[in-house]
HTML snippet that shows the backbone in 3Dmol.js (N, CA, C, O; Angstrom):
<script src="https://3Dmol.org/build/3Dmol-min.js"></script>
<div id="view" style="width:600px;height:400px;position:relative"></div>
<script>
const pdb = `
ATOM      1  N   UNK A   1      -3.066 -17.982 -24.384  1.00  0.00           N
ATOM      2  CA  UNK A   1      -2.723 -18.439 -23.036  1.00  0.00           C
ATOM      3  C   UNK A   1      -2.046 -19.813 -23.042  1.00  0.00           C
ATOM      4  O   UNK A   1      -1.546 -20.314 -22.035  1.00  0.00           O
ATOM      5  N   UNK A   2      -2.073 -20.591 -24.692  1.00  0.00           N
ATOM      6  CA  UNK A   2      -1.785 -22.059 -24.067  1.00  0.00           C
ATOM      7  C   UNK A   2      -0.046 -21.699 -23.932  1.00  0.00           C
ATOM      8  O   UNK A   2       0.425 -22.546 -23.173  1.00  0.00           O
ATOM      9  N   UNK A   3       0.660 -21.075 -24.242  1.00  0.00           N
ATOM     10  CA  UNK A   3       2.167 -21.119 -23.882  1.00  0.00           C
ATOM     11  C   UNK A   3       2.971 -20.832 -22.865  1.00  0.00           C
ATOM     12  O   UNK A   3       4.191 -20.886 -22.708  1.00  0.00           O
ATOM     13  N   UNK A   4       1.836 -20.435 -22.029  1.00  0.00           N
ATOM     14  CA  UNK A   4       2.142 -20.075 -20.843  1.00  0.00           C
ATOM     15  C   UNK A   4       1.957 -21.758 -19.635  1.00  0.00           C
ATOM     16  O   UNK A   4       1.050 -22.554 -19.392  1.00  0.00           O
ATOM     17  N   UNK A   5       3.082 -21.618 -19.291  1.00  0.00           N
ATOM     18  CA  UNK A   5       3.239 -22.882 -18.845  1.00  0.00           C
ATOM     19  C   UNK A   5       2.742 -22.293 -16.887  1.00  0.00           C
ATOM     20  O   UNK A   5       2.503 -21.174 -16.433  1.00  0.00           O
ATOM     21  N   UNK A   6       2.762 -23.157 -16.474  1.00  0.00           N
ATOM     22  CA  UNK A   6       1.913 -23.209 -14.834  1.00  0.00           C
ATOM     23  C   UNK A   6       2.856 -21.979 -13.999  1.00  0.00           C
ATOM     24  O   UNK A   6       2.550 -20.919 -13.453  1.00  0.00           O
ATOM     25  N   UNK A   7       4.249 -22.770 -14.228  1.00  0.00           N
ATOM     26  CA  UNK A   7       5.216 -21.877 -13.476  1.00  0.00           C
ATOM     27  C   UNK A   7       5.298 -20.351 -13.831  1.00  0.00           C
ATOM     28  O   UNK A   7       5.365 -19.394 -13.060  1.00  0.00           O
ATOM     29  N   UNK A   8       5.271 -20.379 -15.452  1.00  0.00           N
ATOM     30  CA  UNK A   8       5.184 -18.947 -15.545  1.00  0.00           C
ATOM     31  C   UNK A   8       4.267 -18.335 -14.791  1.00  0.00           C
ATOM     32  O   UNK A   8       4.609 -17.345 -14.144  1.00  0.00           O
ATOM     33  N   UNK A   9       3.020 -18.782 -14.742  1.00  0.00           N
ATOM     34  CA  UNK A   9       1.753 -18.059 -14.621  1.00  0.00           C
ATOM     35  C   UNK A   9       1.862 -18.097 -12.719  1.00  0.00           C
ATOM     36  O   UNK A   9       1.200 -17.225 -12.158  1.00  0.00           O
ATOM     37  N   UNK A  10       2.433 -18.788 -12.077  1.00  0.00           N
ATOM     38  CA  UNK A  10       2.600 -18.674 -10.970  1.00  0.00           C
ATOM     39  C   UNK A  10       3.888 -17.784 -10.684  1.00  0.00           C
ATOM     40  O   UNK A  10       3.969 -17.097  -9.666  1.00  0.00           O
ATOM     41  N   UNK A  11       4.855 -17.839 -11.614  1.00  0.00           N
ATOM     42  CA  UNK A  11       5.985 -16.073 -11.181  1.00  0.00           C
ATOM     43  C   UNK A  11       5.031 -15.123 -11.755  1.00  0.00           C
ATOM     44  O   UNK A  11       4.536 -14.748 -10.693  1.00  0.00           O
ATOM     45  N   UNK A  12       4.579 -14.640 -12.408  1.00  0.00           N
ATOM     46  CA  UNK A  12       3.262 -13.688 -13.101  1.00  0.00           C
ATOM     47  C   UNK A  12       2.426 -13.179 -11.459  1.00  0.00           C
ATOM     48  O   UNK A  12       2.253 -12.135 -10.830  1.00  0.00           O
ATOM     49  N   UNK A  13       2.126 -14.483 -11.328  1.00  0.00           N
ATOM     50  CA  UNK A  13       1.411 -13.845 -10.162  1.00  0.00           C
ATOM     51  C   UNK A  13       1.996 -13.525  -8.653  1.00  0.00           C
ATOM     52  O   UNK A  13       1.541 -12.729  -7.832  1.00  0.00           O
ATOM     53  N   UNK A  14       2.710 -14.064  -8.583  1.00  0.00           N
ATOM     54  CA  UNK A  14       3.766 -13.763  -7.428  1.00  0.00           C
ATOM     55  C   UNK A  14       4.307 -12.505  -7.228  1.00  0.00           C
ATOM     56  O   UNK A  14       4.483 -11.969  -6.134  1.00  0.00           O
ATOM     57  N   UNK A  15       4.613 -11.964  -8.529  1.00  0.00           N
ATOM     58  CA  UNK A  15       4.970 -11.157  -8.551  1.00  0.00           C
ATOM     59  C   UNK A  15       4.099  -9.939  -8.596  1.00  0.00           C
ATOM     60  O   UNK A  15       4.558  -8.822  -8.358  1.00  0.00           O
ATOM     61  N   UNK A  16       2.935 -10.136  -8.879  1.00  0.00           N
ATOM     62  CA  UNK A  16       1.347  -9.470  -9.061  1.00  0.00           C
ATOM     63  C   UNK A  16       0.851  -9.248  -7.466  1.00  0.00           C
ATOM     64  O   UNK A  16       0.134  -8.329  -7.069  1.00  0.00           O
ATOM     65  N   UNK A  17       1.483 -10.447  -6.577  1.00  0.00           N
ATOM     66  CA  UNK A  17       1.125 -10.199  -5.376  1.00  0.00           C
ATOM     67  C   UNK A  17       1.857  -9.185  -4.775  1.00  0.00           C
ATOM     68  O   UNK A  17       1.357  -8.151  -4.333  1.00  0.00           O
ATOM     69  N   UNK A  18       3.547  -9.590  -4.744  1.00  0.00           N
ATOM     70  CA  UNK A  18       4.210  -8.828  -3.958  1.00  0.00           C
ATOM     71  C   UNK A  18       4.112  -7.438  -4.225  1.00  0.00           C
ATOM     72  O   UNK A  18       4.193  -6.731  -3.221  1.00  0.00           O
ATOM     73  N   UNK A  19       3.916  -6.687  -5.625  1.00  0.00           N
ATOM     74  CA  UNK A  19       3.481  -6.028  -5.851  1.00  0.00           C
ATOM     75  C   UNK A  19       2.142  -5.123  -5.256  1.00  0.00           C
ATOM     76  O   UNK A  19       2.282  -3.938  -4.956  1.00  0.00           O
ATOM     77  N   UNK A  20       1.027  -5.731  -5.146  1.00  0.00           N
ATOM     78  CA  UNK A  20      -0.503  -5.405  -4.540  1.00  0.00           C
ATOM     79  C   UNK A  20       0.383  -5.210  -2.761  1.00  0.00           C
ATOM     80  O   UNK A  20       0.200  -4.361  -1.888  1.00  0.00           O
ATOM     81  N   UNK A  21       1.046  -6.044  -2.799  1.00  0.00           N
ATOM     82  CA  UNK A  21       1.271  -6.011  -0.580  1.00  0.00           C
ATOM     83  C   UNK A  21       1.948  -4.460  -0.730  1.00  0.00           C
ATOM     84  O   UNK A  21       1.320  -3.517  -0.248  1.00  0.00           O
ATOM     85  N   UNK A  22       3.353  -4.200  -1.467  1.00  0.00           N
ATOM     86  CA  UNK A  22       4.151  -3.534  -1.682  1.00  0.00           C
ATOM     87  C   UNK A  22       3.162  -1.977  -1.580  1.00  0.00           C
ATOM     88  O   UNK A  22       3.426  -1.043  -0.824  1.00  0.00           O
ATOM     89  N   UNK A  23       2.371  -2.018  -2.244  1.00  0.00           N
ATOM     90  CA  UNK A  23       1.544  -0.714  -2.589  1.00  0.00           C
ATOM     91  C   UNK A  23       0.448  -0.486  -1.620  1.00  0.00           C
ATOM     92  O   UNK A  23      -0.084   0.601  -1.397  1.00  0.00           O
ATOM     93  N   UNK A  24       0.137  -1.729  -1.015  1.00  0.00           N
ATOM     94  CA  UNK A  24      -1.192  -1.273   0.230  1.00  0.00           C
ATOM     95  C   UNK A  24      -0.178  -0.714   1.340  1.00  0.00           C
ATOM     96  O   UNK A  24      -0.315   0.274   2.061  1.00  0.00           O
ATOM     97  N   UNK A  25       1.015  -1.754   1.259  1.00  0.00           N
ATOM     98  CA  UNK A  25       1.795  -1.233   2.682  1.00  0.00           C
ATOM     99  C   UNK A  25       2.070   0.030   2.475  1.00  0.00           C
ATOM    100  O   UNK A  25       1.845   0.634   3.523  1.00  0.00           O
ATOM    101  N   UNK A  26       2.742   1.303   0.993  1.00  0.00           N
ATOM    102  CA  UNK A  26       2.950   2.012   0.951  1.00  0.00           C
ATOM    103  C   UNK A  26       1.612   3.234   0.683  1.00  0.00           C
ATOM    104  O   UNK A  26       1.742   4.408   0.335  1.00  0.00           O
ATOM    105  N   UNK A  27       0.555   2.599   0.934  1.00  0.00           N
ATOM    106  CA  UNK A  27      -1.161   3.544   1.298  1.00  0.00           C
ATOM    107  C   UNK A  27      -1.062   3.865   2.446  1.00  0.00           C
ATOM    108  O   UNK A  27      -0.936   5.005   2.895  1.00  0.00           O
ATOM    109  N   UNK A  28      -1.129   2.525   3.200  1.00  0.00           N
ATOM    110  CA  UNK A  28      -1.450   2.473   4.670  1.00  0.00           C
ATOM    111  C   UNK A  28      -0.617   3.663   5.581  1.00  0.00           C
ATOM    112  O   UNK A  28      -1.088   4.263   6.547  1.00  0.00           O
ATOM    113  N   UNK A  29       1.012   3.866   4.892  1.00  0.00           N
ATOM    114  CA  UNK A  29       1.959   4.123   5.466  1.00  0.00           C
ATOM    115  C   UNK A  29       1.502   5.871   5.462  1.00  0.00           C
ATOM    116  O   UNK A  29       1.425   6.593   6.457  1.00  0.00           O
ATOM    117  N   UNK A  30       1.161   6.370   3.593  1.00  0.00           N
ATOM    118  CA  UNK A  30       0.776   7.307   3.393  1.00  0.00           C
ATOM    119  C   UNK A  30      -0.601   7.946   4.214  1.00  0.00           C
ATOM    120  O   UNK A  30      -0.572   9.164   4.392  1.00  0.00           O
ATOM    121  N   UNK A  31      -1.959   7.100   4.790  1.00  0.00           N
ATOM    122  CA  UNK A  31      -2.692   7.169   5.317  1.00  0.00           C
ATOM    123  C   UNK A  31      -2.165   7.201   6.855  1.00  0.00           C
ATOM    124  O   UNK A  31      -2.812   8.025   7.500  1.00  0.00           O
ATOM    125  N   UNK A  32      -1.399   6.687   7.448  1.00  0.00           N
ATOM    126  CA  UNK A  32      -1.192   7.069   8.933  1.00  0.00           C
ATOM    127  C   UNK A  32      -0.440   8.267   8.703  1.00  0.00           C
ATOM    128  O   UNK A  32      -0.772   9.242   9.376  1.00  0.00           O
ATOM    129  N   UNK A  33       0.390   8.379   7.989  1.00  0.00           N
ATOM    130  CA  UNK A  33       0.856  10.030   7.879  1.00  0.00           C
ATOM    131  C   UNK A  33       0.173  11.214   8.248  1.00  0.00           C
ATOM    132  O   UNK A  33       0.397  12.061   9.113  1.00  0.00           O
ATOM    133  N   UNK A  34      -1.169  11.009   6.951  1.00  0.00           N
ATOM    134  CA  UNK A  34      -2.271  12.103   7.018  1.00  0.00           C
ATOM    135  C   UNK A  34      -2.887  11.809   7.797  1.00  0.00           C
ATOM    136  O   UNK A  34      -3.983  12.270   7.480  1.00  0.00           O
ATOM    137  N   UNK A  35      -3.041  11.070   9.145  1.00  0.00           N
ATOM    138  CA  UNK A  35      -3.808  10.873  10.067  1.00  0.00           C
ATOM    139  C   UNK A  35      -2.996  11.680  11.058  1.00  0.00           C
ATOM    140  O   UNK A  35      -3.521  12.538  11.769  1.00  0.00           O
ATOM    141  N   UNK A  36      -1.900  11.434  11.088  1.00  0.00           N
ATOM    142  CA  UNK A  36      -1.093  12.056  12.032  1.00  0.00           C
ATOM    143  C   UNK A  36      -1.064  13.554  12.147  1.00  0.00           C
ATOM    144  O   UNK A  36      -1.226  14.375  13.050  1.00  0.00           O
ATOM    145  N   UNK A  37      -0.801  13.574  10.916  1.00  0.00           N
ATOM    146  CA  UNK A  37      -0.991  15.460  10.456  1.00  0.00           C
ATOM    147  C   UNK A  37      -2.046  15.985  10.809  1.00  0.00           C
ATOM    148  O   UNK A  37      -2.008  17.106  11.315  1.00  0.00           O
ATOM    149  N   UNK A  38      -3.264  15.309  10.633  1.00  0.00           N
ATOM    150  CA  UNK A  38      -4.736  16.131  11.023  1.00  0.00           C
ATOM    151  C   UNK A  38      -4.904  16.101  12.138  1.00  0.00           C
ATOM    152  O   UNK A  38      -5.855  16.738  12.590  1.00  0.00           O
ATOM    153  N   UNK A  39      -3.713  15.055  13.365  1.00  0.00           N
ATOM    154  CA  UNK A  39      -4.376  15.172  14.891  1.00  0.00           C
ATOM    155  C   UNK A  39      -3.921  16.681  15.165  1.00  0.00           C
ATOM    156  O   UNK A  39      -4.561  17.660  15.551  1.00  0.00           O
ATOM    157  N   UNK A  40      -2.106  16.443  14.702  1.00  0.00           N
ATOM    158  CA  UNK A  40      -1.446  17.631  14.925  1.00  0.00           C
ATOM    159  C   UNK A  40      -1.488  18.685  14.632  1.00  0.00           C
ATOM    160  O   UNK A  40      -0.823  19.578  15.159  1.00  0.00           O
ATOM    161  N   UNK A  41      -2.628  18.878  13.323  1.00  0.00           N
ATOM    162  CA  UNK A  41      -3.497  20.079  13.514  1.00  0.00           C
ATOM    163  C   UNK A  41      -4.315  20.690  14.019  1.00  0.00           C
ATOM    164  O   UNK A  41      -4.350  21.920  14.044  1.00  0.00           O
ATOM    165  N   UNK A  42      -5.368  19.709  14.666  1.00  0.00           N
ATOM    166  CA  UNK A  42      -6.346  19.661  15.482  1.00  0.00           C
ATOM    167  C   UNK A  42      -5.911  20.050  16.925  1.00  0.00           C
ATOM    168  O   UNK A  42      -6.599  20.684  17.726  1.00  0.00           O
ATOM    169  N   UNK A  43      -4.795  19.621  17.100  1.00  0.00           N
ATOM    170  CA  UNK A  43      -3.971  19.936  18.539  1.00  0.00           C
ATOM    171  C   UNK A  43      -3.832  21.128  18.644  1.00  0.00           C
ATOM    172  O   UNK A  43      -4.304  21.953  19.427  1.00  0.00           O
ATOM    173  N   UNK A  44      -3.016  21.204  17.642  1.00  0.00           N
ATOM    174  CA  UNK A  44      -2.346  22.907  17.293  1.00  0.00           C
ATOM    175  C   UNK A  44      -3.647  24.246  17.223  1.00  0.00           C
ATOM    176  O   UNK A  44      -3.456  25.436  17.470  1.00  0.00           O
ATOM    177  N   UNK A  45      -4.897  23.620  16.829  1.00  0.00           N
ATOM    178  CA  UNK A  45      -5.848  24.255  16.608  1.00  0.00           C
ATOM    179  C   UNK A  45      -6.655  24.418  17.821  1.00  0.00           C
ATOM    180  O   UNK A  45      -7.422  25.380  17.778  1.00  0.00           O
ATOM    181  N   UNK A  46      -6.673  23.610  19.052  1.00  0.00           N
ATOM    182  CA  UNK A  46      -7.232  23.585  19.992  1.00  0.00           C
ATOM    183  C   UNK A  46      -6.375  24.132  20.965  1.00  0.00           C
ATOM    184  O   UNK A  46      -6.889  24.702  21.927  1.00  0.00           O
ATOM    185  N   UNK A  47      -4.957  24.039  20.856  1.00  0.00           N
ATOM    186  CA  UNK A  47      -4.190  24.972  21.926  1.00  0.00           C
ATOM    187  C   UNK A  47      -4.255  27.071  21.517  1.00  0.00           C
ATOM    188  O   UNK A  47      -4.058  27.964  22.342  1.00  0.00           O
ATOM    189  N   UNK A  48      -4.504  27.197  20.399  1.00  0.00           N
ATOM    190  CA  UNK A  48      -4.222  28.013  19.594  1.00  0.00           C
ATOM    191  C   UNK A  48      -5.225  29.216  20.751  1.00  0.00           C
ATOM    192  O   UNK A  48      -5.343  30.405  20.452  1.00  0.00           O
TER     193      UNK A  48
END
`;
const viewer = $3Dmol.createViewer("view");
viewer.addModel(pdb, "pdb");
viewer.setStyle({}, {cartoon: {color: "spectrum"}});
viewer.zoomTo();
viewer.render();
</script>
């Protein structure tokens, strides 16, 4: 670890972050999807 100088270790993690946001935002996105789908089944299932 000693060659790793501050800055590196702060682009390392920056990039560790945008990464972690990048992938919850693309859960979240995947999770309202399948939320959506199960109302519109539930709909579809209750008009049926």
């Amino acid at each position: 670890f000693e060659h790793l100088t501050p800055v590196k270790i702060e682009k390392c993690f920056e990039a560790a972050t945008k990464e972690w946001y990048r992938l919850r935002a693309a859960s979240i996105h995947e999770r309202r999807k399948q939320e959506h789908k199960e109302k519109a089944e539930l709909a579809g299932a209750e008009n049926a």
